[in-house]
C-alpha positions in Angstrom: -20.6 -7.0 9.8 -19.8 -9.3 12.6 -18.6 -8.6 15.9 -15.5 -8.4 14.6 -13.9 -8.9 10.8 -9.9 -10.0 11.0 -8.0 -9.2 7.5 -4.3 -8.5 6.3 -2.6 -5.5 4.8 0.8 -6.2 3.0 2.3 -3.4 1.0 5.4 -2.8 -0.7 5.9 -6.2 -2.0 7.9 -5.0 -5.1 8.2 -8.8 -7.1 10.5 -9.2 -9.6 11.3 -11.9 -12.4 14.2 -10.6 -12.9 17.5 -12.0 -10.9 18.0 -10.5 -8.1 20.9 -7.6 -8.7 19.3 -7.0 -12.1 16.4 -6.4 -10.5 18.2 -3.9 -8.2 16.8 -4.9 -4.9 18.5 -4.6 -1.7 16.6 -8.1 -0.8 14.9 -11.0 -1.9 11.3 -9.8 -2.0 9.9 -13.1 -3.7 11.2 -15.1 -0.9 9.9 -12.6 1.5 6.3 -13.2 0.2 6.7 -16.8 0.2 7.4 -16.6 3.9 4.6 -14.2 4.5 2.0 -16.8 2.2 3.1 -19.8 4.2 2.9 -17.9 7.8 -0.7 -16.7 7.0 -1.2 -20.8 5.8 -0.9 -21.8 9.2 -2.9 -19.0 11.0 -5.4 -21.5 12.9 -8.1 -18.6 11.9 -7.9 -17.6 8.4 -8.5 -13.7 7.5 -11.5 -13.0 5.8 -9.6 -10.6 3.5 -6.1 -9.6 2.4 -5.3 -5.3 1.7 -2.3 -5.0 -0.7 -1.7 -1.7 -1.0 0.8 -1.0 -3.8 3.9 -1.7 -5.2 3.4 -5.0 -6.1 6.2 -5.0 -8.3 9.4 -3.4 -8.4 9.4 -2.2 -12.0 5.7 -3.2 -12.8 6.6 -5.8 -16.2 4.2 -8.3 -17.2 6.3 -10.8 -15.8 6.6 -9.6 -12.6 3.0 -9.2 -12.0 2.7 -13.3 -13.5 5.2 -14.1 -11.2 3.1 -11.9 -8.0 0.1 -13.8 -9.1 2.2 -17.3 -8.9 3.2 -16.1 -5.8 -0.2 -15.6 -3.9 -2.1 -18.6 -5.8 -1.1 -20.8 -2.3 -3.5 -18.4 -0.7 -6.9 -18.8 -1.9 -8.1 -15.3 -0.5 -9.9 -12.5 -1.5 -7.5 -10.1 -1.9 -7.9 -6.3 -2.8 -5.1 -4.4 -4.0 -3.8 -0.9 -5.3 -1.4 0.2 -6.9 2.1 2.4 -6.3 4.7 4.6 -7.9 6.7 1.2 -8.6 3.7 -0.1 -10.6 3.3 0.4 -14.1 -0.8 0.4 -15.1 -0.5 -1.6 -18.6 1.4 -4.3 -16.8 -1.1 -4.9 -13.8 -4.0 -4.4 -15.9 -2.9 -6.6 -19.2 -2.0 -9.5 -16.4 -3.9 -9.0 -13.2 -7.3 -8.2 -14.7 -9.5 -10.3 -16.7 -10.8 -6.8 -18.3 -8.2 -5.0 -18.4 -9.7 -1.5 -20.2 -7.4 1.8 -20.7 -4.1 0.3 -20.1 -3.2 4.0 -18.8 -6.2 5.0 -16.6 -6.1 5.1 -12.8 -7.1 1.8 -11.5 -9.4 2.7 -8.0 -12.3 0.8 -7.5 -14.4 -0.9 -4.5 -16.2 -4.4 -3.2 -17.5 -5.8 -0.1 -16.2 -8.6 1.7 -17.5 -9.9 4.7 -19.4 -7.0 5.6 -16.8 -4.6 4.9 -16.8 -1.6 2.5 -13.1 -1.7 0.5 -12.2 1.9 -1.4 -9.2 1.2 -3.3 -7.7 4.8 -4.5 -4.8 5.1 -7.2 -2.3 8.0 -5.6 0.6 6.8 -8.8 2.0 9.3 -10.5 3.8 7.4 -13.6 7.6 8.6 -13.0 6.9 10.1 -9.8 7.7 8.6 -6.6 5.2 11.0 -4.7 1.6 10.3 -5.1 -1.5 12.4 -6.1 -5.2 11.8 -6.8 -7.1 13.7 -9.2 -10.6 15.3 -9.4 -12.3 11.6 -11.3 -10.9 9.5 -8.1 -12.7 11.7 -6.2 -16.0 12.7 -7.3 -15.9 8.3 -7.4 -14.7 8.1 -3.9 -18.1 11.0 -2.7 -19.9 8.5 -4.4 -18.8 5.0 -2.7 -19.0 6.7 0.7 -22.7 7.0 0.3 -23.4 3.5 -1.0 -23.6 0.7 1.5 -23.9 3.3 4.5 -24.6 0.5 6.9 -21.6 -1.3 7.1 -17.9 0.1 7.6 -15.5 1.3 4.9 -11.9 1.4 4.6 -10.0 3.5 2.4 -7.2 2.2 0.5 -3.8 4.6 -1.2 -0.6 3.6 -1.0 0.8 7.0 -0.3 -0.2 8.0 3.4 -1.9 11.5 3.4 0.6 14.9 3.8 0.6 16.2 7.4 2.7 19.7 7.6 4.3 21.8 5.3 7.9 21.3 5.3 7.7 17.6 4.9 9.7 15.9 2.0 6.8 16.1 -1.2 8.4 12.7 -2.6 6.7 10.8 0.5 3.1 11.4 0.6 0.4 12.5 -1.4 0.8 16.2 -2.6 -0.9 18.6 0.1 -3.5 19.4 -2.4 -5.2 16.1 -2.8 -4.8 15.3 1.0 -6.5 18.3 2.2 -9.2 17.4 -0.1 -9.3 13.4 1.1 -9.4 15.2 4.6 -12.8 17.0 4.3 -14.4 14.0 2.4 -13.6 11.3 4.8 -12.5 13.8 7.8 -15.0 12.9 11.0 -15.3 9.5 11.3 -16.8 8.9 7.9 -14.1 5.8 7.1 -12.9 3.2 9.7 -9.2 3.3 8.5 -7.0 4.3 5.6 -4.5 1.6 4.7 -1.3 2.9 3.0 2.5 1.8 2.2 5.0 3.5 0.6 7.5 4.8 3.7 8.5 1.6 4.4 8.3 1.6 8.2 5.4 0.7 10.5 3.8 3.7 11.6 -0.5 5.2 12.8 -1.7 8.5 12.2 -4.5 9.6 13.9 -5.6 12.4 11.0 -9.2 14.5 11.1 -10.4 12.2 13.0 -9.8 9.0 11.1 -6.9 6.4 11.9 -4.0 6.3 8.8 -2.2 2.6 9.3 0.9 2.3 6.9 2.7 -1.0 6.8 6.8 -2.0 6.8 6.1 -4.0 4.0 8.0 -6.7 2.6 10.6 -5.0 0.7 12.9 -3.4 3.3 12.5 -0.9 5.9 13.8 2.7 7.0 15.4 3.3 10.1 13.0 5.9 11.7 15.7 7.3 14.5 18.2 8.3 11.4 17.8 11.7 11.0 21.0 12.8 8.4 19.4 10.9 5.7 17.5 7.9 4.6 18.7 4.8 6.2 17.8 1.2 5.0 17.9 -1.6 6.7 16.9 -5.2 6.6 13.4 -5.3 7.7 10.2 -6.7 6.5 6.9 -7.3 8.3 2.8 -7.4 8.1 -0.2 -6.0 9.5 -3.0 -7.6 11.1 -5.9 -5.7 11.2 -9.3 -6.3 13.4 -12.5 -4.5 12.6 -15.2 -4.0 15.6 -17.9 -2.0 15.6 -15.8 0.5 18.2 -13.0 1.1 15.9 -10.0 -1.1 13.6 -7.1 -2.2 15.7 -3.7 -3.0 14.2 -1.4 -5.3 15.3 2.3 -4.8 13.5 4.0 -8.5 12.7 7.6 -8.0 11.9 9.5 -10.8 10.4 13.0 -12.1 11.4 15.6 -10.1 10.2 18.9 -8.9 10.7 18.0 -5.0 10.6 21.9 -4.4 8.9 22.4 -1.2 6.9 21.7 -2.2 3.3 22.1 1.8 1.7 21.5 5.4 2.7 20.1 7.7 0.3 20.4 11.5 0.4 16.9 13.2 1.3 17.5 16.2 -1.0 18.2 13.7 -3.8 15.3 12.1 -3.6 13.2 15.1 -3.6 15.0 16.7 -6.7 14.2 12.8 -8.6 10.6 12.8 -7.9 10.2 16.6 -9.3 12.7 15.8 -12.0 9.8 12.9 -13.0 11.4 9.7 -14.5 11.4 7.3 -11.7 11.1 3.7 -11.6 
């Protein structure tokens, strides 16, 4: 690696071909990314790398991921993504791969680019909205962290790791696979993990490793609202800069009007994502 490696993590994208009430989105995500593509085609320094980490698509068709690759063509980046509980696997891998395998198997993986060691996880749970990883994602995750052990690695999951008991289940990984991901990349072993999901812009110092979860470009939660989940118009970016001493993230929000768009129940959203069945 350089002195230093600048690249972008998006997240929560959640495309859609469909129009845009059908599609039941509180916004208009595939204008949002064409703002995002054409800020990032004037940055006078281009990143090396973009980091999308999950929900790509909002109910993960084949036509929304066609239309998500339309979408980010403009760019001509490398770009590294995962997938989350609004992806579907068959539709990602039948449009966004050029070998697409086991339409149904976990899709984590891992490259280099510009010096830096990309581990992209796959925390879905098909009809869950919490995330999990199982014991095949991790006996491959032991085994990328001890190839290429001169240069720095970043984890990628879109569901940040579980911190306490008592937190909601349906936001996070389950508190079985993050105590695991803890002693495997606990101490300093990755630079960063790069996550999505909670739709607000937030860093986690956990065992010893920073966790950086992005807005994304869907909509965002309204962290001071404390009697339920509040949504509001919100979208934004992250900018991330890898040094030998450490990542730093800088948070890029985009304009927006920050109005209520819906408020969900907390309770209910914990009884859909045991009840299974979401999309």
């Amino acid at each position: 690696m350089t002195d230093r490696v600048d690249f972008l993590l998006l997240s929560d994208l959640h495309v859609s071909h469909r129009p845009l009430a059908e599609a039941g989105l509180l916004t208009d995500t595939s204008r949002t990314l064409e703002e995002v593509v054409a800020c990032v085609d004037k940055f006078a320094k281009k990143p090396a790398f973009i980091v999308i980490a999950g929900d790509l698509t909002n109910h993960g068709e084949p036509d929304a991921y066609r239309k998500l690759g339309k979408l980010l063509e403009p760019l001509s980046l490398p770009m590294v993504m995962a997938l989350g509980n609004h992806d579907t696997r068959p539709g990602f891998r039948s449009v966004m791969l050029a070998q697409p395998g086991d339409p149904d198997a976990p899709y984590f993986h891992d490259t280099v680019i510009a010096g830096v060691h990309v581990i992209v996880l796959d925390s879905s749970i098909p009809g869950r909205i919490s995330g999990a990883l199982g014991d095949e994602q991790f006996a491959f995750l032991e085994a990328a962290l001890k190839r290429e052990p001169d240069i720095p690695k970043v984890v990628v999951c879109h569901h940040p790791p579980h911190l306490q008991d008592g937190d909601a289940g349906w936001h996070s990984l389950d508190a079985v696979s993050s105590a695991r991901l803890a002693e495997i990349v606990g101490g300093g072993r990755v630079a960063a993990i790069l996550s999505g999901h909670v739709h607000h812009d937030s860093v986690i110092h956990w065992h010893g490793v920073p966790v950086v979860i992005g807005t994304g470009l869907h909509n965002a939660v309204d962290t001071t609202y404390i009697a339920g989940l509040r949504v509001v118009d919100g979208a934004g970016f992250t900018i991330c800069t890898l040094r030998p001493s450490g990542l730093a993230a800088t948070f890029v929000p985009l304009a927006r009007s920050r109005a209520e768009l819906a408020i969900h129940d907390l309770a209910m959203l914990d009884a859909m994502d045991r009840a299974g069945g979401h999309r």
